[in-house]
C-alpha positions as CSV (number, residue, x, y, z in Angstrom):
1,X,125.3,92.1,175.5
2,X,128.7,90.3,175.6
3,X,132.3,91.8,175.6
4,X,133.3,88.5,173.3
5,X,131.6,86.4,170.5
6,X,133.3,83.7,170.2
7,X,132.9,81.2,167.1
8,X,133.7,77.8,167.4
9,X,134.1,75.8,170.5
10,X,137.4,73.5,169.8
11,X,140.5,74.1,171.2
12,X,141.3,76.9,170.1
13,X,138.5,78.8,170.9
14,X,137.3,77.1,174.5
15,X,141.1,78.8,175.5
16,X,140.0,82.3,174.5
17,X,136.7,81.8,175.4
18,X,138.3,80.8,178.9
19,X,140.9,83.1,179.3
20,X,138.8,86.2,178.1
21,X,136.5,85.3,181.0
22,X,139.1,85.4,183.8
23,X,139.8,88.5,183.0
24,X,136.0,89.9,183.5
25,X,134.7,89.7,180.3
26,X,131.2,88.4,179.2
27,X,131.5,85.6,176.9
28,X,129.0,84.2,174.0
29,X,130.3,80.6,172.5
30,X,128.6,79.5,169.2
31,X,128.8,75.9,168.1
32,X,127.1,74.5,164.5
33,X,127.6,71.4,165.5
34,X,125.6,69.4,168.4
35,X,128.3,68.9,170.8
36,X,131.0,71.3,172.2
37,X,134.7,70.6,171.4
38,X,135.6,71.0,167.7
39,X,137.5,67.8,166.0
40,X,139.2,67.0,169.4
41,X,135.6,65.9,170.5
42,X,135.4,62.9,172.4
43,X,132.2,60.7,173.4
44,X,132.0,57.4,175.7
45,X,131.0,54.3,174.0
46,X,130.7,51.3,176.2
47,X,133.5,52.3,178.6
48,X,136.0,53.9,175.8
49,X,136.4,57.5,175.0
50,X,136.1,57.4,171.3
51,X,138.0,60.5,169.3
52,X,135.0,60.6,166.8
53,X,137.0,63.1,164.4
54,X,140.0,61.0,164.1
55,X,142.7,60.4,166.6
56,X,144.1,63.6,168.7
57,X,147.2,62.4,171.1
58,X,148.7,65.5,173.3
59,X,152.5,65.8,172.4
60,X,154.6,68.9,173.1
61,X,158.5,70.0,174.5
62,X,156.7,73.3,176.2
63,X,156.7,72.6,179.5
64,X,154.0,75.3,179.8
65,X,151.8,74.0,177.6
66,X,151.6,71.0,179.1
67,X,151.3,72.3,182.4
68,X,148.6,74.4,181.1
69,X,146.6,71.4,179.6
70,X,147.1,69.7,182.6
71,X,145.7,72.2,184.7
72,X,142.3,70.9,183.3
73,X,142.5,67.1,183.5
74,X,145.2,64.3,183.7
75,X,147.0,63.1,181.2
76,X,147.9,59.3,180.9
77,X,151.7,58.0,179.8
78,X,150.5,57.1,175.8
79,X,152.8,57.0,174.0
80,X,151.8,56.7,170.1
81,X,153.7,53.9,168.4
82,X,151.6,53.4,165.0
83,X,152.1,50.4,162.6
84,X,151.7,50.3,158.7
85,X,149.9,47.6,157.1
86,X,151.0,47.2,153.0
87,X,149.1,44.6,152.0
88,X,149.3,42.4,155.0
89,X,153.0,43.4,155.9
90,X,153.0,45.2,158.9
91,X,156.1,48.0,159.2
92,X,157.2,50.3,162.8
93,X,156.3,53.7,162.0
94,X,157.6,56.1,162.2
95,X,160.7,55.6,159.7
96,X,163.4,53.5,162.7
97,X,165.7,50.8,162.4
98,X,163.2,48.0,162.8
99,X,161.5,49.8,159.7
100,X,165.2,49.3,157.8
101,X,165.2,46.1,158.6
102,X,162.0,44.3,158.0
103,X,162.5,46.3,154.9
104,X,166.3,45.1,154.1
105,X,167.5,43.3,157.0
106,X,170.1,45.6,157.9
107,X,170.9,45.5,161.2
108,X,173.0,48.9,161.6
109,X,172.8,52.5,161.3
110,X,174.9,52.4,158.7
111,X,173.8,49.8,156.9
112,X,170.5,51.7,156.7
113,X,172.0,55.4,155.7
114,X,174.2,53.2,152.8
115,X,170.8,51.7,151.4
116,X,169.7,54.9,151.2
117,X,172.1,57.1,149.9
118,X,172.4,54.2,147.0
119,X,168.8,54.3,146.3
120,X,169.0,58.1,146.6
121,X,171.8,57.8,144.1
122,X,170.2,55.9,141.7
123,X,166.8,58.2,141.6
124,X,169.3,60.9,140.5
125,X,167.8,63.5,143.4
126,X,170.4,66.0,144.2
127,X,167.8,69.2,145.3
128,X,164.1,67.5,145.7
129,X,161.7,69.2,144.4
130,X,158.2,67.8,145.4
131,X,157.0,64.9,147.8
132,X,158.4,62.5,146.1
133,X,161.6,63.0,145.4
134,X,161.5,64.6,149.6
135,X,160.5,61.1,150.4
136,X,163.2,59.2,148.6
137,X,166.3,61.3,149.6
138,X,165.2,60.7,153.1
139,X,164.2,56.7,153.0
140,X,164.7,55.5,149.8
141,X,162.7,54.3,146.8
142,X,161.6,50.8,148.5
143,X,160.1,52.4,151.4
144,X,158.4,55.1,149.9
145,X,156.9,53.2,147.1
146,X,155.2,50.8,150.3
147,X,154.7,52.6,153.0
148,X,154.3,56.4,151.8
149,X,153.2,56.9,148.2
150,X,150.0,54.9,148.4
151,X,148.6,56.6,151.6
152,X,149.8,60.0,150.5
153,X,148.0,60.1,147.4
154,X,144.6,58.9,149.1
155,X,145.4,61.6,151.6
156,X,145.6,64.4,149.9
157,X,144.2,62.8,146.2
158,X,147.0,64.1,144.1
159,X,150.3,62.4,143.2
160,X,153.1,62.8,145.2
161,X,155.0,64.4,142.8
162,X,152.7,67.0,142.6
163,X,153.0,67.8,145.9
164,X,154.8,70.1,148.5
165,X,157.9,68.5,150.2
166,X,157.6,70.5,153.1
167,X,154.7,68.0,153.7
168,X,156.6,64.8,154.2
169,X,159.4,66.6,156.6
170,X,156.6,66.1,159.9
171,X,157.6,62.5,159.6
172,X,160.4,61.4,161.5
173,X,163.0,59.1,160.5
174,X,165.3,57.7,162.8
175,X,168.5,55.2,162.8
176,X,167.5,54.1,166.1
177,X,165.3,51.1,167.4
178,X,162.7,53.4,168.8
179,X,159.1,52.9,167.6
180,X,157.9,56.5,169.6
181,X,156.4,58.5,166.9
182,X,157.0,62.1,168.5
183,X,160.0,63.7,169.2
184,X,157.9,65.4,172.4
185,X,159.2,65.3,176.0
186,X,155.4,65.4,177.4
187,X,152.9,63.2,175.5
188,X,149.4,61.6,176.2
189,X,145.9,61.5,176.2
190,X,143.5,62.5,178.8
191,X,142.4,59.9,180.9
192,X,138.7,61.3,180.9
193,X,138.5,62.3,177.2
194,X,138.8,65.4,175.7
195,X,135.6,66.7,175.7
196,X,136.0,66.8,179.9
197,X,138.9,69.6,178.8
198,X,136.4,71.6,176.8
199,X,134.0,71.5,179.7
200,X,136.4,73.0,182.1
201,X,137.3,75.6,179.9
202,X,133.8,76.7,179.2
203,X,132.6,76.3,182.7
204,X,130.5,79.2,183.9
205,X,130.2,81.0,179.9
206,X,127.3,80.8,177.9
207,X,127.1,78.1,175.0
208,X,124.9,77.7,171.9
209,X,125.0,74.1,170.2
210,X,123.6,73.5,166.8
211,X,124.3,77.5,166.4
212,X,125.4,78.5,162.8
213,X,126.6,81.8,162.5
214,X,126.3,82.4,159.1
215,X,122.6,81.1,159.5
216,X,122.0,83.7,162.2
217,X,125.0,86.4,161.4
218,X,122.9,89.9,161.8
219,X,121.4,88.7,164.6
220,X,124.9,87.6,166.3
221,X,126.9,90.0,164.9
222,X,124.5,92.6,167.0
223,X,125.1,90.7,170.4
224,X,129.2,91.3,170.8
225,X,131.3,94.4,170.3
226,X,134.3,91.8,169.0
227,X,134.6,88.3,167.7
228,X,136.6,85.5,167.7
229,X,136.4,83.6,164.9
230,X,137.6,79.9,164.2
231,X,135.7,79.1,161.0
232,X,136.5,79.4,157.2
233,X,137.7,83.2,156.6
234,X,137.3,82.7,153.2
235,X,133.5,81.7,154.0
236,X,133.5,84.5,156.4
237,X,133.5,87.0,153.5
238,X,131.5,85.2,151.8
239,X,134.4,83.3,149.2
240,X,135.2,87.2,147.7
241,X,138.3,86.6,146.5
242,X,137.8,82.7,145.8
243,X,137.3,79.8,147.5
244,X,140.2,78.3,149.7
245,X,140.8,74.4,149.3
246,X,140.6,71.6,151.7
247,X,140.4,68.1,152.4
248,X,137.8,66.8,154.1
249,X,137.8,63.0,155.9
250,X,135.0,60.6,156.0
251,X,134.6,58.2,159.7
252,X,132.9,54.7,159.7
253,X,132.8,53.8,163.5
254,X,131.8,50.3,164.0
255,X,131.4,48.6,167.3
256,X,132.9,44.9,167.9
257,X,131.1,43.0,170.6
258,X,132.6,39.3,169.2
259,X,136.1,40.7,170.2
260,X,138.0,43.2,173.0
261,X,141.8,43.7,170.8
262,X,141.0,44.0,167.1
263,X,144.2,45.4,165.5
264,X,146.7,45.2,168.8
265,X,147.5,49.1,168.2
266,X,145.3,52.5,168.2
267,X,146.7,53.3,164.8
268,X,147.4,50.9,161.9
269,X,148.2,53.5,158.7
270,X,147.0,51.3,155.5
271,X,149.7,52.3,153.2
272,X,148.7,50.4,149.8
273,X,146.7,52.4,147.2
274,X,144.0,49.2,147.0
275,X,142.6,50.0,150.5
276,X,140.0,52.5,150.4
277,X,140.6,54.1,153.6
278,X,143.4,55.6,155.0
279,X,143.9,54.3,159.0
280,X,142.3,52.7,161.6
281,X,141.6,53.5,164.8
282,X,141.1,51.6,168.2
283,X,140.1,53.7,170.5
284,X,140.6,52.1,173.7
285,X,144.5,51.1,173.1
286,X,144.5,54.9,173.8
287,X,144.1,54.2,177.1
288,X,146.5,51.8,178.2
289,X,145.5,49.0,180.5
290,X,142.0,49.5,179.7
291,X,140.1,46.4,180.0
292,X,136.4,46.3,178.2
293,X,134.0,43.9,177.0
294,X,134.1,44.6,173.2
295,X,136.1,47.5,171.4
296,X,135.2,50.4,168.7
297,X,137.2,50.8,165.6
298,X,136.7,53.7,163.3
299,X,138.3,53.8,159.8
300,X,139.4,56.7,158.4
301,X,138.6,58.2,154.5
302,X,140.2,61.2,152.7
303,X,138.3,63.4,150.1
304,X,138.9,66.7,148.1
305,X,136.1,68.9,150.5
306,X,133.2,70.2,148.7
307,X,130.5,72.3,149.7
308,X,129.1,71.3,153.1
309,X,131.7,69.1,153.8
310,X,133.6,69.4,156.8
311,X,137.0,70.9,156.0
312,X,140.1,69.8,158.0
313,X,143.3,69.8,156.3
314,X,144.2,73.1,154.3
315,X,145.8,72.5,151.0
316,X,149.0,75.1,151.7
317,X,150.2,75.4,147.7
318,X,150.9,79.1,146.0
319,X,147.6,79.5,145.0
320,X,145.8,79.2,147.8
321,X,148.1,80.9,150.0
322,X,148.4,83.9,148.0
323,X,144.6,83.9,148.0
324,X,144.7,83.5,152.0
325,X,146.8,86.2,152.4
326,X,144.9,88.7,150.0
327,X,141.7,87.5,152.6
328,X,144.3,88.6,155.5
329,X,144.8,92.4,153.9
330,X,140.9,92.5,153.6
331,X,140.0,91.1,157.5
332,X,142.8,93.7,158.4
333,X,141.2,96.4,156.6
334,X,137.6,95.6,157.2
335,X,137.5,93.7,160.2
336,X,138.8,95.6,162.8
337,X,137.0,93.8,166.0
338,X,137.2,90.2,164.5
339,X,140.3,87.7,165.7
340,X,140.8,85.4,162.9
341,X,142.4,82.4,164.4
342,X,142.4,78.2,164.3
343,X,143.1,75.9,161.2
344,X,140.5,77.4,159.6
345,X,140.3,81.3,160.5
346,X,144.4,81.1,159.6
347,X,144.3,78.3,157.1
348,X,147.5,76.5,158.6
349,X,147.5,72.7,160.0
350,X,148.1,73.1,163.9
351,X,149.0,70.1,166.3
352,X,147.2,70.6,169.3
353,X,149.7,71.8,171.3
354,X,150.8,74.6,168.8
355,X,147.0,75.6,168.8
356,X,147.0,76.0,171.6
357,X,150.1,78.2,172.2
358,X,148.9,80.3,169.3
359,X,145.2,81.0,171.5
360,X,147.5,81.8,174.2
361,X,149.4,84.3,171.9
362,X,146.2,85.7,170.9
363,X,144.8,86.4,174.2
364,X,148.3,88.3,175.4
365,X,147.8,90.0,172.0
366,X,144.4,91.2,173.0
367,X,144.5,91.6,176.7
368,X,148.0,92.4,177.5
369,X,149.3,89.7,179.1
370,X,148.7,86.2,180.8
């Protein structure tokens, strides 16, 4: 009956799901959950679009991409400049000068790269070998122990020196007095939410909500000579070769009626290990200029992901990526009409503009071209 099965209807998938359809083919999306959109979902709540999977800010250097994104809705001039509350201290993020010097008082450049090479020094790091020792060659004992080992560790609920390096090189650090957290030429949110995005995409091609496909596989499987899958690959084969590892997160959104500016930013990481959560999250300073009666917060949790938890961030050590990539021998063997693709379907963290891109790459990989 359809040309395309396609499973999941987030980012990644809405763009095949569109693109596959310009191009004449008959397209089935699947969604488990009761809304379209995947994590970027986003749902009005008095007035403010509220990102009810965490916050998703558009930031990218390809000019493409962001014409391409905007080719479905406008974009508004956000730029993210989140804070870090350690125990009622509040620090610029990411890692700048006015980080240094709250921190030290330094008031140069070099001021700031002396403090930390001598704190570097004195940790004895010469070739870092885990988080930790990543962390302090690049800012230094002081502001690791405050602003990055507590939230790390309640992020991904292992110590820090247990864990990758290549994790803690997303962060910038800069010796300038500029509080803009991405290095992106283009960056912002649309002004009518994300979900609007997903709608365009899916205009005119069928949609199931509340569908799960392992709850009605045979009868799916059946409908579509290929599919595009952007769930758990490892679930897809029914966890064969093991189980793959995740985090999951955990949202409380709360609605504030008494006030309209509850934390002055639309991210405030809580850095200390004391605080349960992780960050919180206004939505409508998302939206600059926005003027509502009231406001919604929603704090953040990180968990290790269990069975029927939602997974979101993959856990990218040796073991699991050599299991991922036995799974990857046995889709290419087996699997001949199923795309594999997403955070999930290739177990690898993607910023929205990188998923993106890689949909993109997918469809000229399956239909020839753009």
């Amino acid at each position: 009956m359809y040309d395309y099965l396609v499973v999941g209807s987030g980012l990644t998938g809405a763009i095949f799901a569109h693109e596959a359809r310009k191009r004449g083919k008959s397209v089935l999306v699947i969604e488990k959950r009761t809304h379209i959109g995947g994590n970027i979902y986003t749902q009005n709540i008095n007035g403010i679009h509220v990102h009810s999977y965490g916050p998703h800010i558009f930031h990218t250097n390809n000019k493409f991409i962001w014409e391409y994104m905007n080719s479905f809705a406008e974009f508004n001039r956000f730029t993210n400049t989140p804070v870090a509350n350690y125990k009622g201290e509040i620090y610029s993020l990411p890692f700048n000068m006015w980080t240094f010097n709250k921190m030290w008082g330094v008031i140069t450049p070099g001021q700031a790269r002396e403090k930390i090479e001598l704190q570097k020094l004195e940790a004895g790091i010469t070739t870092p070998q885990n988080l930790e020792e990543q962390a302090i060659s690049l800012v230094g004992r002081d502001i690791y122990e405050r602003l990055i080992k507590g939230y790390t560790e309640k992020q991904w609920g292992r110590p820090c020196s247990e864990l990758p390096a290549f994790i803690i090189k997303r962060l910038p650090v800069r010796f300038t007095y500029d509080n803009n957290y991405y290095n992106s030429q283009y960056q912002g949110v649309p002004v009518e939410g994300y979900t609007a995005i997903i709608e365009r995409m899916l205009d005119g091609i069928e949609v199931r909500t509340e569908c799960d496909y392992f709850t009605h596989r045979e009868e799916l499987d059946g409908l579509a000579q290929n599919i595009f899958f952007t769930g758990q690959i490892d679930e897809y084969f029914g966890h064969i070769l093991g189980t793959l590892e995740y985090r999951t997160l955990r949202f409380e959104t709360e609605i504030l009626t008494a006030t309209d500016n509850y934390q002055g930013s639309a991210v405030v990481n809580y850095t200390d290990r004391e605080t349960p959560f992780t960050r919180c999250i206004e939505h409508k300073h998302f939206y600059p200029g926005l003027e509502t009666a009231g406001t919604v917060i929603t704090r953040e949790y990180s968990s290790e992901w269990r069975e029927g938890d939602e997974p979101y961030y993959p856990v990218n050590n040796l073991k699991n990526n050599t299991m991922f990539e036995k799974y990857c021998e046995l889709a290419r063997r087996e699997c001949p009409n199923v795309i594999f693709a997403g955070r999930l379907g290739e177990y690898k963290y993607y910023d929205m503009d990188a998923a993106a891109l890689r949909a993109l790459e997918l469809v000229i990989q399956e239909f020839g071209k753009l």
